[in-house]
Backbone bond lengths (Angstrom), bond angles and torsions (degrees), N, CA, C in turn:
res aa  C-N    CA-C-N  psi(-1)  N-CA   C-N-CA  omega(-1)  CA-C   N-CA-C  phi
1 X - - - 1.438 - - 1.532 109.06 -
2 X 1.390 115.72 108.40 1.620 102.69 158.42 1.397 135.86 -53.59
3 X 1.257 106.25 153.47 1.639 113.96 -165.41 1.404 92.08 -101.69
4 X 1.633 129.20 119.70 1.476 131.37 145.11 1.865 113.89 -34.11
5 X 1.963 96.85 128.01 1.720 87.84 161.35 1.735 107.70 -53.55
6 X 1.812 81.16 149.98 2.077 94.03 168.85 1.591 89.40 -83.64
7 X 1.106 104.29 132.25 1.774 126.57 175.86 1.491 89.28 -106.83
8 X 1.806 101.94 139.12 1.240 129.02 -166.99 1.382 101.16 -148.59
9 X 1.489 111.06 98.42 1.172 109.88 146.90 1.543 159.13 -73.93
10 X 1.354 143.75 117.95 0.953 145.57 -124.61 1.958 97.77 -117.52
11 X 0.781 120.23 95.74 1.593 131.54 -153.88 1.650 122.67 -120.29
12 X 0.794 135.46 125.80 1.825 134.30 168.81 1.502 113.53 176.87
13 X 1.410 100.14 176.23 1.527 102.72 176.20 1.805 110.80 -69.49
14 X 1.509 111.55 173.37 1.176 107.84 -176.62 1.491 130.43 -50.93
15 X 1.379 127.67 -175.09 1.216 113.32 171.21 1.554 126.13 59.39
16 X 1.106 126.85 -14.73 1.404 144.01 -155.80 1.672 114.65 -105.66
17 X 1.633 101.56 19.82 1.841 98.60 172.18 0.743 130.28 113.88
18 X 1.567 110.39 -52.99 1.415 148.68 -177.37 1.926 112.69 5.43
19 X 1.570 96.22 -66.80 1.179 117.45 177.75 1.544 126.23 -63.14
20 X 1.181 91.65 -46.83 1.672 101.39 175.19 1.596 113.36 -59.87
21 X 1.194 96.92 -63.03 2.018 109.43 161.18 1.195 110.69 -8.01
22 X 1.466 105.95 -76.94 1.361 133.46 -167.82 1.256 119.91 -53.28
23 X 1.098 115.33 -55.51 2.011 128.12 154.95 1.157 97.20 -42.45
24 X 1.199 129.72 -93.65 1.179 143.18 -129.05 1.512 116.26 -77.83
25 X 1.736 102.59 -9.10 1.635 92.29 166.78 1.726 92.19 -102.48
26 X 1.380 120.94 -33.82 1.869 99.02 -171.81 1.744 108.54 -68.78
27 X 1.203 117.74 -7.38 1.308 122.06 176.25 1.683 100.60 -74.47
28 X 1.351 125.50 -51.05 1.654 144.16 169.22 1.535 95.94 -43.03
29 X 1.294 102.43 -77.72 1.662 90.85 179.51 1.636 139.81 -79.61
30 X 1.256 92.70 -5.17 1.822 92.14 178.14 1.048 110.41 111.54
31 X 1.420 128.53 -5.75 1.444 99.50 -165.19 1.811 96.66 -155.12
32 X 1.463 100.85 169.16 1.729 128.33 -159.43 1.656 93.99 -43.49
33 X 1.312 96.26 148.02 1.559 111.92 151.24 1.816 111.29 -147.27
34 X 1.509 80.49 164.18 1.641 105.31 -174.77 1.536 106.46 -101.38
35 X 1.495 91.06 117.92 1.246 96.38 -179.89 1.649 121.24 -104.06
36 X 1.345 114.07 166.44 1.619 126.65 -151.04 1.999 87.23 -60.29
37 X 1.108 102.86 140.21 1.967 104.68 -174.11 2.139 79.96 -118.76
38 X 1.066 129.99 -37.64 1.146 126.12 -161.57 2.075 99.13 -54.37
39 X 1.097 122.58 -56.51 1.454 117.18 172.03 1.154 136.68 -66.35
40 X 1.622 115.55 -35.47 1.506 108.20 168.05 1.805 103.38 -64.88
41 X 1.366 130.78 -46.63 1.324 131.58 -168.13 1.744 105.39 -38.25
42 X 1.895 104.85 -71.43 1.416 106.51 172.00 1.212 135.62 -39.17
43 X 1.610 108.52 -40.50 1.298 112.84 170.52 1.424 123.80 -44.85
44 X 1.602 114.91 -54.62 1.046 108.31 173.82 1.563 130.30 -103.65
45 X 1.957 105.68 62.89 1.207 105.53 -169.63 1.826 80.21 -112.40
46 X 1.283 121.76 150.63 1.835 104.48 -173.39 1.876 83.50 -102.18
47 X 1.326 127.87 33.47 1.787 132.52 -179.96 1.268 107.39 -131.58
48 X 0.677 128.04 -175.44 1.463 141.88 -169.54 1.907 106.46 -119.47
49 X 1.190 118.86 88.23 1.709 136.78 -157.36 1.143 99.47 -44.57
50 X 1.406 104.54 153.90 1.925 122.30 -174.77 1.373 106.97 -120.50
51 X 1.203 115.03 -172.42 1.828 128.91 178.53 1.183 93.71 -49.99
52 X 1.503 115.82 -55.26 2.109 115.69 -136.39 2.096 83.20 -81.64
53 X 1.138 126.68 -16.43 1.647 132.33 -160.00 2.020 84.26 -84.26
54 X 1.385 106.21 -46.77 2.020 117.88 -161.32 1.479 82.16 -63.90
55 X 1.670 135.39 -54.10 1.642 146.05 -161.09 1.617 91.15 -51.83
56 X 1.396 106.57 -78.14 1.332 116.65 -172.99 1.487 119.97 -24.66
57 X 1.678 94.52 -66.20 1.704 100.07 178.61 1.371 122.18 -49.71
58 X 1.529 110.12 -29.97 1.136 128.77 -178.73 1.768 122.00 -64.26
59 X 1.618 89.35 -43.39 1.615 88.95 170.83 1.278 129.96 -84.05
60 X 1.451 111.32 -19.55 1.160 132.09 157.40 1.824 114.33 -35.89
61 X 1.484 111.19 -67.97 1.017 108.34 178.72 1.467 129.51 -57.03
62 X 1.407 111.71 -17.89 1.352 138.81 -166.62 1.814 99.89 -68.53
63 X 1.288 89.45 -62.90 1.716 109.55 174.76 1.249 99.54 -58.16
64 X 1.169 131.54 -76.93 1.434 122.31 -159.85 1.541 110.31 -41.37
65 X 1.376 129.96 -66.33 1.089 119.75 165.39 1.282 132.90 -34.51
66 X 1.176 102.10 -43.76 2.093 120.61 170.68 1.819 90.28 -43.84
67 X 0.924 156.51 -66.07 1.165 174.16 -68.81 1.929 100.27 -137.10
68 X 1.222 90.08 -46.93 1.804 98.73 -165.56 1.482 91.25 -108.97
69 X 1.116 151.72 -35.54 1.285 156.31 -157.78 1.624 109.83 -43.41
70 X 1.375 128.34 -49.50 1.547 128.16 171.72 1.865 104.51 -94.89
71 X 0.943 119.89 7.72 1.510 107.63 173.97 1.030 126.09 -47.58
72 X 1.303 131.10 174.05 1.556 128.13 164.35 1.827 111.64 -100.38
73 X 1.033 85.56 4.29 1.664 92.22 174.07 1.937 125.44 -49.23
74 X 1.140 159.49 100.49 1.416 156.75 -145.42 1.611 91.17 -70.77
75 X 0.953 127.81 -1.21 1.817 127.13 -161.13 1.611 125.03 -169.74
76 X 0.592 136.99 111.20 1.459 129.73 174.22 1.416 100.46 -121.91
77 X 1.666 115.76 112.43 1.447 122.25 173.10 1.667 111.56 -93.27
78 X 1.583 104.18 144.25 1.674 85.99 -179.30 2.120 67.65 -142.94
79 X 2.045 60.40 140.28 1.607 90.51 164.48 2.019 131.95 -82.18
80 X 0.710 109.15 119.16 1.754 108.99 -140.76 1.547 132.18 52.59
81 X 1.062 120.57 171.21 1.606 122.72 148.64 1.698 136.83 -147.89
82 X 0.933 122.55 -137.51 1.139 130.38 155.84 1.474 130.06 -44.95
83 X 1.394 118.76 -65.14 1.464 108.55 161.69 1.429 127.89 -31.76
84 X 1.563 111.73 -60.83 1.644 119.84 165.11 1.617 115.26 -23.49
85 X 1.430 97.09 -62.41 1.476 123.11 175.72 1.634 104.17 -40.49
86 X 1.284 92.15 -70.20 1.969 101.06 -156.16 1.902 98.94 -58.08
87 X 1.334 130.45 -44.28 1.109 140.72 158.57 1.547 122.31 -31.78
88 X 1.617 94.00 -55.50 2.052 93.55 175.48 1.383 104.86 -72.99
89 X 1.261 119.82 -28.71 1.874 101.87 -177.36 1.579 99.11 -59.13
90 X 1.371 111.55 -61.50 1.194 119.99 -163.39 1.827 129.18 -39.05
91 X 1.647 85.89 -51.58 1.727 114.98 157.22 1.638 103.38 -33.32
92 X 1.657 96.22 -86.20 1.037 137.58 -146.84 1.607 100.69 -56.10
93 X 1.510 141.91 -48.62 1.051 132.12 -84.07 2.028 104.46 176.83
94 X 1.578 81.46 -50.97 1.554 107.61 168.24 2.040 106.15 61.82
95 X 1.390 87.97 43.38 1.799 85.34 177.49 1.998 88.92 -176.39
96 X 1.352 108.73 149.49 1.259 100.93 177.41 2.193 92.51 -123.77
97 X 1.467 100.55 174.19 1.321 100.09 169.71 1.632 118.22 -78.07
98 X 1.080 108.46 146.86 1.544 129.81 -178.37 1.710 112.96 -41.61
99 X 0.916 111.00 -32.21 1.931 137.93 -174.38 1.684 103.41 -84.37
100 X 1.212 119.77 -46.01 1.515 124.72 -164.82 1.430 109.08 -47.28
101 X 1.271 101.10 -55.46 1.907 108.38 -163.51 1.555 97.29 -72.39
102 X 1.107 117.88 -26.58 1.440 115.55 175.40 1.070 135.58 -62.01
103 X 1.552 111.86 -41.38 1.574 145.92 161.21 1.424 112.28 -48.72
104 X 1.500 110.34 -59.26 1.286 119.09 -166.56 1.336 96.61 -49.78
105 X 1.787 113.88 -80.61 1.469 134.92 -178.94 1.789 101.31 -21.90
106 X 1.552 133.10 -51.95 0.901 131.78 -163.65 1.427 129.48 -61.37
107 X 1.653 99.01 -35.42 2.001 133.65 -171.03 1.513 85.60 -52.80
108 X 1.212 103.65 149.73 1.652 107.87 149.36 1.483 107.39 -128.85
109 X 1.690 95.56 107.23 1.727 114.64 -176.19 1.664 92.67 -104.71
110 X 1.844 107.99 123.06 0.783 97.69 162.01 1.806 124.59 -85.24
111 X 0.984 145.97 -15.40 1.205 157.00 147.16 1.282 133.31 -138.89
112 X 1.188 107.56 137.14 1.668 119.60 -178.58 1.775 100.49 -86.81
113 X 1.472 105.16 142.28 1.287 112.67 170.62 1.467 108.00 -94.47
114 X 0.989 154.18 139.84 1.717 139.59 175.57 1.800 94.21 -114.69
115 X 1.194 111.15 110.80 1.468 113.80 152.93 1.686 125.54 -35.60
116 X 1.025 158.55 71.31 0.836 132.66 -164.52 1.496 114.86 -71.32
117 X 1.622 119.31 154.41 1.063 128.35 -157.05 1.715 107.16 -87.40
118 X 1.592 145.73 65.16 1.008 152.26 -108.45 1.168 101.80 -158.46
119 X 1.665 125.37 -39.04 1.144 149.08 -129.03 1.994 101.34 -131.15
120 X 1.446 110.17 114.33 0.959 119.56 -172.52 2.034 123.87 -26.43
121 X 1.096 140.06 115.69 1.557 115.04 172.21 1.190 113.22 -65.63
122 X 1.614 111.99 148.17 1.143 132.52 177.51 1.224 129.93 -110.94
123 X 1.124 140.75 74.30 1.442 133.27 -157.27 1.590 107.74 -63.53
124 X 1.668 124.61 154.72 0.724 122.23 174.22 1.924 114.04 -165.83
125 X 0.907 135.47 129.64 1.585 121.38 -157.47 1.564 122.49 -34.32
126 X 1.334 114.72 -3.93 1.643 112.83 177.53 1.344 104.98 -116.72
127 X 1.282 138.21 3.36 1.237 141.15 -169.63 1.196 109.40 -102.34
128 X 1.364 139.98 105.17 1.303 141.35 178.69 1.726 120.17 -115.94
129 X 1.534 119.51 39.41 1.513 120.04 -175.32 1.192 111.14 -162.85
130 X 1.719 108.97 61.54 1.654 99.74 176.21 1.560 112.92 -104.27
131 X 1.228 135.19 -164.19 1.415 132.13 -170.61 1.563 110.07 47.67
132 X 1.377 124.77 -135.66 1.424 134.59 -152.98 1.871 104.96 -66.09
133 X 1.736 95.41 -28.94 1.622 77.54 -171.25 2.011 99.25 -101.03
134 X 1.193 103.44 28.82 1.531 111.78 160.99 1.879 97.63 -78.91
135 X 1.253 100.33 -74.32 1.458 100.47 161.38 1.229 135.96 -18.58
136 X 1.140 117.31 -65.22 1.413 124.97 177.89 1.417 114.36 -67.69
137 X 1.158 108.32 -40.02 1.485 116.62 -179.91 2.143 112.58 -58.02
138 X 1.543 79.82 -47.84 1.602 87.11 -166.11 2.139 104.90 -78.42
139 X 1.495 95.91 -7.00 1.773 93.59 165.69 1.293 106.74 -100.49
140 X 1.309 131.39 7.69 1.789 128.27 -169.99 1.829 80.22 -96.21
141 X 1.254 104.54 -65.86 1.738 117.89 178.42 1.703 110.04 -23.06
142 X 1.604 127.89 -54.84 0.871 130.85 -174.63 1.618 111.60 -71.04
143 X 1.269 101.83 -56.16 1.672 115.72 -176.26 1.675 100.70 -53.41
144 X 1.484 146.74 -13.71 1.029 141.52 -132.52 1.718 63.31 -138.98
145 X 0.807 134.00 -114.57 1.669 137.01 -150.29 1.754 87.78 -39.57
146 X 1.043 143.84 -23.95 1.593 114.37 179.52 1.690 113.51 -93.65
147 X 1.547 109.65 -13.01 1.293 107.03 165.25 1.195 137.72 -76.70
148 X 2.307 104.68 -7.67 1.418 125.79 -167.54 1.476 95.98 -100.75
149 X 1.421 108.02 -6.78 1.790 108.97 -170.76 1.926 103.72 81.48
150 X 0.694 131.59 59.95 1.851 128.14 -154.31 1.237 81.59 -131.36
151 X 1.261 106.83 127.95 1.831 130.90 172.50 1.588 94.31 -83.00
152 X 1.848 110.89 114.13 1.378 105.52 -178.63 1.779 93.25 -142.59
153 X 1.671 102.63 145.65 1.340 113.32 148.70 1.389 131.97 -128.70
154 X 1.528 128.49 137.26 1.236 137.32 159.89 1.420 107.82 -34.57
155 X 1.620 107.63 124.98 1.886 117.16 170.09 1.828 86.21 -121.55
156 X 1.451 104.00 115.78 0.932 121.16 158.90 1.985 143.82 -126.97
157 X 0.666 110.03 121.29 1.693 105.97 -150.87 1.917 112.91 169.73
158 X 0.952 89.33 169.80 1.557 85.35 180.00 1.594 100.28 -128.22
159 X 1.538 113.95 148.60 1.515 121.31 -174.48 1.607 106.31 28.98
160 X 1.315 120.64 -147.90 1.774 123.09 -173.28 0.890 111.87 -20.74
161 X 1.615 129.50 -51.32 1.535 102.55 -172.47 1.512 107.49 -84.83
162 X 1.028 122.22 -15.71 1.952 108.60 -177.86 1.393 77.49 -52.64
163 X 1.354 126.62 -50.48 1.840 111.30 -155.96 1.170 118.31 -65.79
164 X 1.508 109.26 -49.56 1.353 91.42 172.55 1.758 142.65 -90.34
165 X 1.456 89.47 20.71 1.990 111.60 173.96 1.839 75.75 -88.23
166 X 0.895 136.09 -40.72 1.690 101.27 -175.43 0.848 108.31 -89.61
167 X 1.432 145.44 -70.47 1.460 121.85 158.18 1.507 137.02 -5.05
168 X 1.691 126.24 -24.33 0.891 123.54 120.18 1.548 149.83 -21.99
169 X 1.438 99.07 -74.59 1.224 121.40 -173.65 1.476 107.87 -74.57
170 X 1.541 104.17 -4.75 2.036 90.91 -174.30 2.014 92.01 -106.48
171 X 1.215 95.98 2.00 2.210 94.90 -177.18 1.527 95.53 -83.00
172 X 1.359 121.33 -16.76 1.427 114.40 -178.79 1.606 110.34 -72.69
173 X 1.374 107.42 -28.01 1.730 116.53 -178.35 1.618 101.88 -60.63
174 X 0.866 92.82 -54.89 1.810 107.51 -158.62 1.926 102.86 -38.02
């Protein structure tokens, strides 16, 4: 019987790594990652994005994972997910789609990475949540993966060691 890659999501409020993480451990281990679709999308919206734009990104991510899900890959890291998602409708929007909570419950993530919020904010034209609602954001993030049951750890550190606090946290899988 083949063994599914352990999918590891790489998760936090903005500013917080996310991306680098994400490289820099499938680069460590060899193999593909999914990268954040929610920022390049906005970027190139020339409006200011709506619900049906948050859906999109949303399914987007859905697929992408769909994609790596039976591989033979030992890992498939994806840079944000769904939670992020279900959170900005909510933020954003104050209602999520009917499908989301369903989806989530359905994924089988073997661990969430949590950025910890440690790491200077960076503003940048798509980034709209630094200071207090970095905070808030990055305790909605936690409270939301412990209410889904989601095996998660804090990566906290700056450059090498953020890397190797997850690298840590992924020797416990093994």
């Amino acid at each position: 019987m083949k063994n599914r890659p352990k999918i590891i999501v790489i998760t936090g409020a903005e500013s917080t790594g996310k991306s680098t993480l994400t490289k820099e451990l499938a680069s460590h281990f060899k193999v593909p990652f999914i990268i954040e679709t929610a920022r390049e999308y906005v970027e190139n919206l020339d409006r200011k994005y709506n619900f049906q734009d948050v859906k999109n990104i949303a399914r987007s991510q859905i697929e992408a994972l769909n994609k790596y899900k039976d591989s033979d890959y030992p890992y498939i890291f994806v840079d944000t997910w769904l939670i992020i998602t279900k959170i900005w409708f909510e933020k954003v929007f104050g209602k999520t789609p009917n499908w989301l909570e369903k989806e989530i419950n359905q994924t089988e993530i073997d661990l969430f990475l949590v950025c910890n919020i440690d790491l200077p904010w960076v503003q940048d034209p798509v980034r709209e949540n630094g200071g207090e609602k970095r905070i808030i954001l990055h305790n909605n993030y936690i409270t939301d993966l412990n209410e889904f049951g989601f095996n998660y750890k804090i990566v906290s550190g700056e450059n090498e060691n953020r890397i190797k606090n997850a690298l840590q946290h992924l020797k416990l899988l093994e």
